[in-house]
N, C-alpha and C positions, 0 to 999 in steps of 0.2 A: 618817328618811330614806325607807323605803319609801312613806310618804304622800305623796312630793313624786313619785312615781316616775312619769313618765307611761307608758301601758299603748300596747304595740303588738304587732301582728302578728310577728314576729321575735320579741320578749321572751316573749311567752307560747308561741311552740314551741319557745324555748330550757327554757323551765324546765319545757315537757310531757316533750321528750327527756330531759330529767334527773332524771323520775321514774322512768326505767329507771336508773337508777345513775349515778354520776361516767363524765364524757365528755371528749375534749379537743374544743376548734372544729373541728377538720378532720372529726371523727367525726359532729359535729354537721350541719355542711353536707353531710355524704353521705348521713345519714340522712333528713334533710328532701328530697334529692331522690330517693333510693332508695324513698320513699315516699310520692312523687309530692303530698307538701306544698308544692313550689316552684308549684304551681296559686296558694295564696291566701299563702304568706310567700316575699316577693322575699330570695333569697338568691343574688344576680349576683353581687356583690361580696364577696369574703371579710372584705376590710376594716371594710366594715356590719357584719358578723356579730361580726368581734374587738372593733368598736369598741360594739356590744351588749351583748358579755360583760364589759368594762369596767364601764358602767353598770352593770350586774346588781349587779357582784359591788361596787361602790360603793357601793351603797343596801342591800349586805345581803341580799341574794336568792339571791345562790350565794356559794360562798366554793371557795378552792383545796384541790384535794383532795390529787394528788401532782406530781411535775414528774420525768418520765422522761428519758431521754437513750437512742436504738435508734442503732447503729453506720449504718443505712438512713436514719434521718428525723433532722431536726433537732429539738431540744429539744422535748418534748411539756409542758403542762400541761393537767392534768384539773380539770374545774371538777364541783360535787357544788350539789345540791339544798341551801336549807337551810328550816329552817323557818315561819319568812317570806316566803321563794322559794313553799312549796308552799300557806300560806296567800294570797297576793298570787294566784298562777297559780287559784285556784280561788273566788275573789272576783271574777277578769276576767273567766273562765267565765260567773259567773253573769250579769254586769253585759250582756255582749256578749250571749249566746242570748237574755237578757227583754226589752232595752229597745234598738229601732230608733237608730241614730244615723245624723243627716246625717252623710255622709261627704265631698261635694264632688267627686265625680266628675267627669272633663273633659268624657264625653260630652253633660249634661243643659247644662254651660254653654256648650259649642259649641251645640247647640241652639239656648240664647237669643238668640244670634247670627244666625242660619240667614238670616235677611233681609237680612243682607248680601252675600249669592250671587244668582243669576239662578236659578229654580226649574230651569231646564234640569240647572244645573250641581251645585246639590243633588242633583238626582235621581240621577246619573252616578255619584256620592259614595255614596248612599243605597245604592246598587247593589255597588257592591264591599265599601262594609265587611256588609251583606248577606253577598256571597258569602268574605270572611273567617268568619265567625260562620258560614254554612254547614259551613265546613271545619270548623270548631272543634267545631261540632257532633258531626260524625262521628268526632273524636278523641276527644270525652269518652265518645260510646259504644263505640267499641272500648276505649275503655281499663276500662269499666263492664263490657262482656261478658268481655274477659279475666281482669277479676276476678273476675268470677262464677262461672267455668267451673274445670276439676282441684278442685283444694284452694283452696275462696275463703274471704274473708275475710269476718270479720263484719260486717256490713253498717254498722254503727257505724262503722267508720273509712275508707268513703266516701262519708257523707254531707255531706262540702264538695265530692266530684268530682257524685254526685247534686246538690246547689245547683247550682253551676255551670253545669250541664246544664237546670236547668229555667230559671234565667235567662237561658242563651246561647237557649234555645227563646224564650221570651217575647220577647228580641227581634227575634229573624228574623219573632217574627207581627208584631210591632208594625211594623217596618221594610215588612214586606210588602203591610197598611195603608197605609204613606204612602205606597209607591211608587202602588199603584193611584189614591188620592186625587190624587198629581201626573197621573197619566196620565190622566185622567176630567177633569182638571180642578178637584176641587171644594179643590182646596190648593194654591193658587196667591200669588201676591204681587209686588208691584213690590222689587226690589232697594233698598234704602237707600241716598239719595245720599251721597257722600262728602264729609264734614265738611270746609268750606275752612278752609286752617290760620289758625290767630291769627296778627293783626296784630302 
């Protein structure tokens, strides 16, 4: 079952958090945002996350640990590593840090797109999310300097806020690039007419 399992972001920080011991979901989702994981694993949804730990624990990767009951919270159950969980979690590791995979990002297909705007109105676009990625910018470095500073962390477990940071850079250079090419002129284009619909 684990060989059919397919690997994602959520599954593999579920089963990193559970090399610290048996968790229940709620422990789980606090931890990932406590620790500032919800950057690269989308944990919006609790739902996602239980309906995860289903999966997991279906194919063999965690198994139930105990099921508490607190006069405060409702029914708790603790999910636990198991030994195919930590072999699985550390076979993605390898697969993910050696070998690049297309991902399919929105932005590069918006892109292919681009010709169907008026360069005016790109540019306008080009401009904000710019100054989005500006801000963001400035977030990953505070958040980078406050780790650094009192009692900081080993540098090991921010190097996905490090990533982030040099890619959110890379593309404000790149965006900054195009803007001047639109403004200069030298990246320009006629809008693409619009397809008259089938007869």
């Amino acid at each position: 079952m684990t060989q059919l399992f397919r690997r994602s972001p959520l599954a593999l920080a579920i089963l990193g958090l559970l090399e610290n011991g048996p968790m229940h979901p709620y422990g789980i989702q606090r931890l990932i945002k406590q620790w500032g994981k919800d950057q690269v694993v989308n944990v919006g949804q609790r739902t996602s996350l239980y309906r995860m730990i289903v999966r997991l624990e279906d194919a063999g990767l965690i198994s139930v640990g105990e099921t508490a009951r607190d006069e405060r919270y409702p029914e708790r159950t603790t999910y636990q590593l198991t030994d195919a969980g930590r072999a699985a979690s550390r076979k993605w590791l390898g697969e993910i840090v050696a070998t690049p995979r297309n991902e399919f990002p929105e932005f590069p297909a918006a892109l292919s797109f681009l010709m169907l705007l008026p360069p005016e109105e790109a540019r306008g676009l080009f401009e904000e999310r710019r100054d989005h990625l500006a801000k963001r910018l400035t977030e990953l470095d505070a958040e980078l300097a406050s780790q650094y500073e009192g009692a900081p962390l080993p540098r090991v477990v921010l190097l996905e806020t490090e990533y982030l940071r040099a890619v959110t850079h890379a593309e404000v250079s790149w965006i900054a690039g195009i803007l001047d090419d639109l403004q200069t002129g030298s990246l320009t284009w006629e809008p693409a007419p619009t397809a008259a619909p089938p007869r």
